[in-house]
C-alpha positions as CSV (number, residue, x, y, z in Angstrom):
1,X,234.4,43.2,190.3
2,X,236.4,45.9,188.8
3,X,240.3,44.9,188.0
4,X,243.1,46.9,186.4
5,X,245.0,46.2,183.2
6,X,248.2,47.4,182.9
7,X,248.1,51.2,184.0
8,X,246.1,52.3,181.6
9,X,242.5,50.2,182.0
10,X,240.3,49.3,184.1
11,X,237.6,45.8,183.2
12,X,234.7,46.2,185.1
13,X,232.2,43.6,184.1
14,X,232.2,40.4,181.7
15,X,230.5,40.1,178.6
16,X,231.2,36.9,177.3
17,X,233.7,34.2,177.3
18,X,235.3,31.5,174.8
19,X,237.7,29.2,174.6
20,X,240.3,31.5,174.0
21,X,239.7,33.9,177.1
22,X,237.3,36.0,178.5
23,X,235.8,39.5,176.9
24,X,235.4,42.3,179.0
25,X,233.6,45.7,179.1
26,X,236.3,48.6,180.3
27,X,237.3,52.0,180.4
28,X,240.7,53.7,178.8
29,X,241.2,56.9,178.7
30,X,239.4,57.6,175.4
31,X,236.3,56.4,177.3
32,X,234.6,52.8,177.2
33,X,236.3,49.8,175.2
34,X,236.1,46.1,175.4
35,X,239.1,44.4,176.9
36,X,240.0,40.7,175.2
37,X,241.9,38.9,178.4
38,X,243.6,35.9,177.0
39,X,243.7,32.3,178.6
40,X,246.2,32.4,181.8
41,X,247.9,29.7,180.5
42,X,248.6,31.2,177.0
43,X,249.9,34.5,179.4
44,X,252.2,32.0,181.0
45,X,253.7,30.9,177.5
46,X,257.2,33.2,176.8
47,X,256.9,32.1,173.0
48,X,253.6,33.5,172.9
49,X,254.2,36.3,174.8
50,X,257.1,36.9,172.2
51,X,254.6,36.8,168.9
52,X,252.1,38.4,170.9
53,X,254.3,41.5,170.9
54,X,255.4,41.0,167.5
55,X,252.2,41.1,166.4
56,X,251.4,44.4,167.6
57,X,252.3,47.0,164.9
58,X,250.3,44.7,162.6
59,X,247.3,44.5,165.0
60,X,247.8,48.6,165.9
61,X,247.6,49.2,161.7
62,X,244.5,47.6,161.2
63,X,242.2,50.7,160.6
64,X,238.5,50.2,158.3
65,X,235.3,50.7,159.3
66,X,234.3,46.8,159.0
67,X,237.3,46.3,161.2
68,X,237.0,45.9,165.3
69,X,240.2,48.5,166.1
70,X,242.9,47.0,168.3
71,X,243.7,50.1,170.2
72,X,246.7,48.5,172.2
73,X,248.1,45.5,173.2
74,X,248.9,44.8,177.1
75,X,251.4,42.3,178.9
76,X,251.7,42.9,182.6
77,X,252.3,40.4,184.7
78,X,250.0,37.4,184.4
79,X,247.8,39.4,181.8
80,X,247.9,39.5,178.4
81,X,245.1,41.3,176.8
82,X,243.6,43.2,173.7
83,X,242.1,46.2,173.8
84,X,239.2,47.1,171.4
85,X,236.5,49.4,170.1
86,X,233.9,48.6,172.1
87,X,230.5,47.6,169.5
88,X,227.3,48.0,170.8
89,X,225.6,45.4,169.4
90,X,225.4,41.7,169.2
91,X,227.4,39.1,166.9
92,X,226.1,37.7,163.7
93,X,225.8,34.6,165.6
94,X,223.4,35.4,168.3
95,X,221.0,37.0,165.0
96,X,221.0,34.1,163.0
97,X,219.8,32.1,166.1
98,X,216.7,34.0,166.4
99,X,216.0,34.1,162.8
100,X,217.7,30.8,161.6
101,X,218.2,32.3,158.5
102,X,218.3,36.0,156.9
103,X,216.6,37.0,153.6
104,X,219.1,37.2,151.0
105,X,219.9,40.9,150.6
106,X,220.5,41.3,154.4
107,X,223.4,38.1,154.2
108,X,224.9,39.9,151.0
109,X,224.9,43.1,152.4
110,X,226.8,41.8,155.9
111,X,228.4,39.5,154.1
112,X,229.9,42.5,151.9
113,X,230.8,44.1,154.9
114,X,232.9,41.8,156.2
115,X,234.7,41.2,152.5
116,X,235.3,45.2,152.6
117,X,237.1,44.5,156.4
118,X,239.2,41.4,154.9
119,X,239.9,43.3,151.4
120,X,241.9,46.0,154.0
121,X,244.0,43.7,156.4
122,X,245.1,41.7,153.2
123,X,245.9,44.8,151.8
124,X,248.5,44.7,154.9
125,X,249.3,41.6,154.7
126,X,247.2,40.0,157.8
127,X,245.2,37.0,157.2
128,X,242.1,36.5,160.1
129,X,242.2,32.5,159.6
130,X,239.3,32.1,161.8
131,X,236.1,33.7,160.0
132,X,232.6,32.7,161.2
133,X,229.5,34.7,162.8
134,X,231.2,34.5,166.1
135,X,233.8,37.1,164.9
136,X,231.6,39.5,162.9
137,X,230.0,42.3,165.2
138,X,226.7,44.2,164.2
139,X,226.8,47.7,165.2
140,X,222.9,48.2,166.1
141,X,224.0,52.3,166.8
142,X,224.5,53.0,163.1
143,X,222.2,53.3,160.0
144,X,220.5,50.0,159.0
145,X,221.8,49.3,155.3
146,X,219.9,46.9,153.0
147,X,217.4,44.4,154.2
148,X,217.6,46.4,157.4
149,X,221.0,45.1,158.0
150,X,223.1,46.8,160.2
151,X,226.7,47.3,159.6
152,X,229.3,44.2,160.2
153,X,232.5,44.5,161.6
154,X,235.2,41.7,161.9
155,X,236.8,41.0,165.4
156,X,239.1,39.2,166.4
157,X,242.0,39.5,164.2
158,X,245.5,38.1,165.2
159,X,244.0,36.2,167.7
160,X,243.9,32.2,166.2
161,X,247.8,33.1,164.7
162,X,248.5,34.3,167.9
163,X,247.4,31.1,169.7
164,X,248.9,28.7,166.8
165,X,252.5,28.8,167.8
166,X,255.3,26.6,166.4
167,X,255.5,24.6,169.6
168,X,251.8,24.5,170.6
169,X,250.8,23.2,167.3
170,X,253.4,22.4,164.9
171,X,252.5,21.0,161.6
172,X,250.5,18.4,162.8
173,X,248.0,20.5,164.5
174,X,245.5,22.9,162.6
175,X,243.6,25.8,164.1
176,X,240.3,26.9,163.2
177,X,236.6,25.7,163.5
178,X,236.0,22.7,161.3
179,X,232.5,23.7,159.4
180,X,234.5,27.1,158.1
181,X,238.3,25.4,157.9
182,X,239.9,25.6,153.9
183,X,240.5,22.6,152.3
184,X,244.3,23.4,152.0
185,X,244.4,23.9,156.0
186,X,243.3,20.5,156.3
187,X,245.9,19.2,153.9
188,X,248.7,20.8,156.0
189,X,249.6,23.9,153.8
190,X,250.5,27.1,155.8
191,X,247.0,29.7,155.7
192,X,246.8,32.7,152.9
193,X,244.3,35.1,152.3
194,X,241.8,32.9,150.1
195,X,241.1,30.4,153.1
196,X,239.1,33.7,154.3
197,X,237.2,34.1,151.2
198,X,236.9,30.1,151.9
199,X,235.2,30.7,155.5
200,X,233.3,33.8,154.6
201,X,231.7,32.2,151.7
202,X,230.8,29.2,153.9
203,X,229.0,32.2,156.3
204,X,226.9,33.1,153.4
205,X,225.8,30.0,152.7
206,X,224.5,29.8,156.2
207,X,223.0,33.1,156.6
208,X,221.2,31.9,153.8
209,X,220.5,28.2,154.4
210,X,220.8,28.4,158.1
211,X,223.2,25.1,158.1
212,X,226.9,25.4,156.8
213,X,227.4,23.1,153.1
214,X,230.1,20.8,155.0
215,X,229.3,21.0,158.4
216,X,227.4,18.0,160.6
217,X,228.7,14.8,162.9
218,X,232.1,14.1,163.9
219,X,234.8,17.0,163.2
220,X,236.8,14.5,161.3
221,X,234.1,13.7,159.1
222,X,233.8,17.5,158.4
223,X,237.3,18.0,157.8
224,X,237.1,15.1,154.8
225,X,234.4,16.9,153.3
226,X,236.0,19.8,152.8
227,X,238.9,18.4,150.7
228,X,236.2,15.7,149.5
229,X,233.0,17.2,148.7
230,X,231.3,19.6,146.1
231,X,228.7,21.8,147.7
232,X,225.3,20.9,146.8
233,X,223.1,23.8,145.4
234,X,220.6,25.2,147.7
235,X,217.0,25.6,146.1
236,X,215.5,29.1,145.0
237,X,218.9,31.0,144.9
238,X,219.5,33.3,142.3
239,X,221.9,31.9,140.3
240,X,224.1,34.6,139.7
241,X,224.5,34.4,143.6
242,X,225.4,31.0,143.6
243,X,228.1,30.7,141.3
244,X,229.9,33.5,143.3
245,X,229.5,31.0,146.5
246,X,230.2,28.4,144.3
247,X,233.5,29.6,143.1
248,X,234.9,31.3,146.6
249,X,234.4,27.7,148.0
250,X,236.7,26.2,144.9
251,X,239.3,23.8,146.6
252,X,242.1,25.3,144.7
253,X,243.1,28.4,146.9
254,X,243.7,30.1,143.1
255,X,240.4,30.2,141.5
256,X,238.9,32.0,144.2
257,X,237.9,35.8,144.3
258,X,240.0,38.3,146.3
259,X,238.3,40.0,149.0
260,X,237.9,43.7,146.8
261,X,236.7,41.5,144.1
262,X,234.1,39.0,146.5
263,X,232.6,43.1,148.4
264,X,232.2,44.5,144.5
265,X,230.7,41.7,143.4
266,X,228.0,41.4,145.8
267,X,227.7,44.9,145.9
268,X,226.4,44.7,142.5
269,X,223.7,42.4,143.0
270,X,222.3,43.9,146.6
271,X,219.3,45.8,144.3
272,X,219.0,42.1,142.5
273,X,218.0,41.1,146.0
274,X,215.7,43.3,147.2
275,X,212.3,41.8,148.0
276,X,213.0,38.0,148.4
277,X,212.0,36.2,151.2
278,X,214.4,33.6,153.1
279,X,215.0,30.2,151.9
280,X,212.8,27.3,152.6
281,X,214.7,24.7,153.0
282,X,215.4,22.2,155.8
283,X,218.7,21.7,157.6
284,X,219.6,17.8,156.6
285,X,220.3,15.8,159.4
286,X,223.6,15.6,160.8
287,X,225.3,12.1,161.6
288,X,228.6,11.2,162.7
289,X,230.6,9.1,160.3
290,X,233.3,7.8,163.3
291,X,232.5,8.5,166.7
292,X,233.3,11.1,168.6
293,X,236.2,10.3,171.2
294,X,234.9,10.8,175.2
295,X,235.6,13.5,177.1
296,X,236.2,12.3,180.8
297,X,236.4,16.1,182.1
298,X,233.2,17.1,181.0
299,X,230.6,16.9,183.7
300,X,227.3,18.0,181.3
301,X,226.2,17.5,177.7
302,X,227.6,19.8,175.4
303,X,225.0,22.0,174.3
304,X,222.8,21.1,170.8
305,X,224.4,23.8,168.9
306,X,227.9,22.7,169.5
307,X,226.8,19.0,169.0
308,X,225.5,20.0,165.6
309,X,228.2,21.9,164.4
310,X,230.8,19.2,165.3
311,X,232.9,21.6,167.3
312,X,235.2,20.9,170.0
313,X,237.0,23.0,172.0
314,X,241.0,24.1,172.3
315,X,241.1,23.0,175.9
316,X,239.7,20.1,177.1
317,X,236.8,20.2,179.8
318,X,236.4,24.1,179.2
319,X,233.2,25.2,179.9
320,X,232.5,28.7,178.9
321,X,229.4,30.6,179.6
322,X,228.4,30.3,175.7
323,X,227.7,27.7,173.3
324,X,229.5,29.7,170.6
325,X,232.6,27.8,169.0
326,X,236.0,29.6,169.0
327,X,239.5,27.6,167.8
328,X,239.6,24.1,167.4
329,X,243.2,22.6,168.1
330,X,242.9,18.9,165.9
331,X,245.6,16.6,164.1
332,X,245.9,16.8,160.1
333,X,244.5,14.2,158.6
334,X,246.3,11.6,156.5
335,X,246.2,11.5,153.0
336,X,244.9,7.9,153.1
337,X,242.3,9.2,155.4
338,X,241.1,12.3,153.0
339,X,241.7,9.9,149.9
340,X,238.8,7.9,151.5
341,X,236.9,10.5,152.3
342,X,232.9,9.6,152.6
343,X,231.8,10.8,149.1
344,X,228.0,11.6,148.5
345,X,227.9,12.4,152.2
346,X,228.1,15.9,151.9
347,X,224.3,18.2,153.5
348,X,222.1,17.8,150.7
349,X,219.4,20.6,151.2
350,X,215.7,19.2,151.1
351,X,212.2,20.0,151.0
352,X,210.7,21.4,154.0
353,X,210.2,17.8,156.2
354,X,211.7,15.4,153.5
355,X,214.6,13.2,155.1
356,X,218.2,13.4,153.3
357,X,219.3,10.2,151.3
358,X,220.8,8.0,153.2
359,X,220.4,9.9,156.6
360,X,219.3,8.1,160.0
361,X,215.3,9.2,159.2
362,X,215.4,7.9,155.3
363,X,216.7,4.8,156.9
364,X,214.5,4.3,159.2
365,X,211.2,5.7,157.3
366,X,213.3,3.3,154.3
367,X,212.8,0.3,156.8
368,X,209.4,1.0,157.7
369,X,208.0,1.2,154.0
370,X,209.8,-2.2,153.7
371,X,208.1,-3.5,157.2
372,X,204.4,-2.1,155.9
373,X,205.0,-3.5,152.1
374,X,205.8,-7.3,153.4
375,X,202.6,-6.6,155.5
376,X,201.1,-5.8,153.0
377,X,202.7,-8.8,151.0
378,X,201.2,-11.3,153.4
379,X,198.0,-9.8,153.1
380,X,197.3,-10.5,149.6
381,X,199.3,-13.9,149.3
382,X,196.7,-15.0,152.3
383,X,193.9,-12.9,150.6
384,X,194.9,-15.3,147.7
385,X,195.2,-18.4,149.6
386,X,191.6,-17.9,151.5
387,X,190.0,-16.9,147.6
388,X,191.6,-20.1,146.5
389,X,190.5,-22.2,149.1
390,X,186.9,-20.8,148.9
391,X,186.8,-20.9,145.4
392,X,187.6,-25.2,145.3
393,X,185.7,-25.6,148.4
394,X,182.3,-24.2,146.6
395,X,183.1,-26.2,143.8
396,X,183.4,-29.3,145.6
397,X,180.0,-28.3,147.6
398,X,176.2,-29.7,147.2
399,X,173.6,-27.8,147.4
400,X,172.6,-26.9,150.8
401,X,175.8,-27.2,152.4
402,X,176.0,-24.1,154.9
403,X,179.8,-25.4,156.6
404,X,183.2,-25.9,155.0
405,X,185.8,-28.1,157.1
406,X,189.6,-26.4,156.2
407,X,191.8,-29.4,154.3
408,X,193.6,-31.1,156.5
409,X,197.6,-30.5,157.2
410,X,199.7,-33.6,155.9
């Protein structure tokens, strides 16, 4: 059912949800666009409202073509929405669930994209703060670039700021999604520019791995790991590759690439690329260090996706129509609690079918080599025994005895 926005718009059909509101296809009068409607409740909020308009000139500014153009900014009444470029495509997301993984010069060349995009709003001085294949478009209209990639464009921009205000999450609150979340955002330092280099690096390595290098079990468990653990090389990357993803995912915000440096960079090794197949490797298993804390409003599993990443969402008991993860509102934790962090626990790749060290199927295939080597154990102590006993019972034998009687028990 068609609904007007402000006096300038008009949504006429939904095209996706999340946890911070609801994506719509509209018309303007330019033509078609695709209408972000916030949350009611974050409408209802005057301090948002306030930053929300604030925001706009910086939102408005935001012009490159691996950028989602706002093209205006509405509050009227109970709604509070973004108007966008409308991109007829899909997200990275939805691609890299039909193919699990990409072949490495398609990931460079989106993941290029998408540096290109970030190199221009940190040029102006925004920072995304929530980068992940949810938020990078694919504009299936235009040319196809390398690997028959198509061109990526990053959306969403302003919108996890916009939601992470003073009094909704103060300093003891972070904002993000946990698998893609800077180590310095989990220690409580206020977001720059490198925690997107941080998150877009952690999207190459899964467009290339098909599993994020921190991600897995409880969302606290991921949030050690990022201040905790050193990513673990994934088999049959070129190398040159890897020490690029290797040094944007540095825990010191300092020794990472700038965005212009992170698009040139991979630029330069797209023709490298050219030809090679995707990884073959195995996502490790994912186990929950702590257990995750009920949610009594839920009324249905959470779906497998969402249970694998670890996500959970902003407001508790939503239940969009997706099982794509948007912001995640959790506490910051303690130093003693990062300090103690699980070490060795972070996703070691493996061999296609091979259990990770120390994961729930090496214990139990552990236990059940134990279970058939005591069997085994038994076997020959009582092979042993029985040879034994045959051997002094044909000694102690005359010739033509045909029966043996066993020794009796004392």
């Amino acid at each position: 059912m068609a609904r007007k926005i402000g006096s300038r718009y008009t949504a006429n059909q939904i095209l996706g949800r999340g946890s911070a509101g609801t994506v719509w296809l509209g018309e303007g009068p330019e033509g078609p666009v695709a209408i972000k409607m916030l949350r009611e409740d974050l409408a209802s909020d005057q301090e948002l409202v306030g930053r929300f308009v604030q925001e706009r000139t910086a939102l408005l500014g935001l012009e490159h073509p691996n950028i989602v153009s706002v093209r205006d900014l509405v509050v009227d009444g109970n709604d509070l929405a973004l108007v966008m470029d409308l991109v007829r495509g899909t997200d990275l997301r939805t691609r890299l669930e039909r193919e699990r993984r990409l072949a490495p010069v398609a990931a460079v060349a989106i993941v290029a994209d998408v540096a290109e995009g970030l190199a221009a709003a940190h040029a102006s001085g925004v920072v995304h703060r929530d980068v992940k294949p949810e938020n990078v478009l694919l504009d299936m209209q235009g040319p196809l670039g390398p690997g028959g990639s198509h061109r990526a464009l990053l959306t969403d921009f302003g919108v996890a700021k916009l939601i992470d205000t003073p009094r909704r999450t103060r300093a003891t609150k972070i904002i993000g999604t946990p698998d893609y979340l800077a180590p310095e955002i989990v220690e409580g330092l206020p977001p720059r520019a490198a925690v997107d280099i941080y998150a877009l690096a952690t999207v190459l390595y899964e467009l290339l791995a098909g599993f994020t290098p921190f991600g897995g079990g409880h969302p606290g468990a991921v949030l050690r790991r990022h201040v905790t653990e050193t990513v673990v090389p994934l088999p049959g990357i070129p190398e040159e590759l890897w020490q690029l993803i290797v040094q944007c995912l540095a825990k010191a915000p300092a020794s990472r690439l700038r965005a212009s440096e992170l698009a040139a960079r991979l630029h330069e090794q797209l023709p490298s690329l050219a030809g090679l197949p995707p990884l073959d490797v195995d996502e490790p298993d994912a186990e929950a260090e702590e257990p995750p804390a009920p949610d009594p409003a839920a009324d249905r599993p959470a779906p497998a996706a969402r249970e694998r990443r670890g996500a959970v969402p902003l407001v508790p008991g939503a239940k969009p129509d997706s099982n794509r993860d948007t912001h995640t509102s959790m506490r910051v934790p303690a130093p003693d609690e990062l300090a103690g962090g699980a070490h060795g626990t972070a996703r070691v790749p493996r061999a296609p079918g091979a259990p990770r060290p120390g994961s729930a199927r090496n214990r139990v295939a552990t236990r059940r080599r134990r279970v058939a080597l005591g069997a085994a154990a038994v076997a020959v102590v009582a092979a042993v025994g029985v040879g034994t006993w045959l051997a002094t019972a044909d000694s102690d034998a005359t010739p033509g005895d045909t029966e043996h009687s066993a020794p009796a028990t004392p």
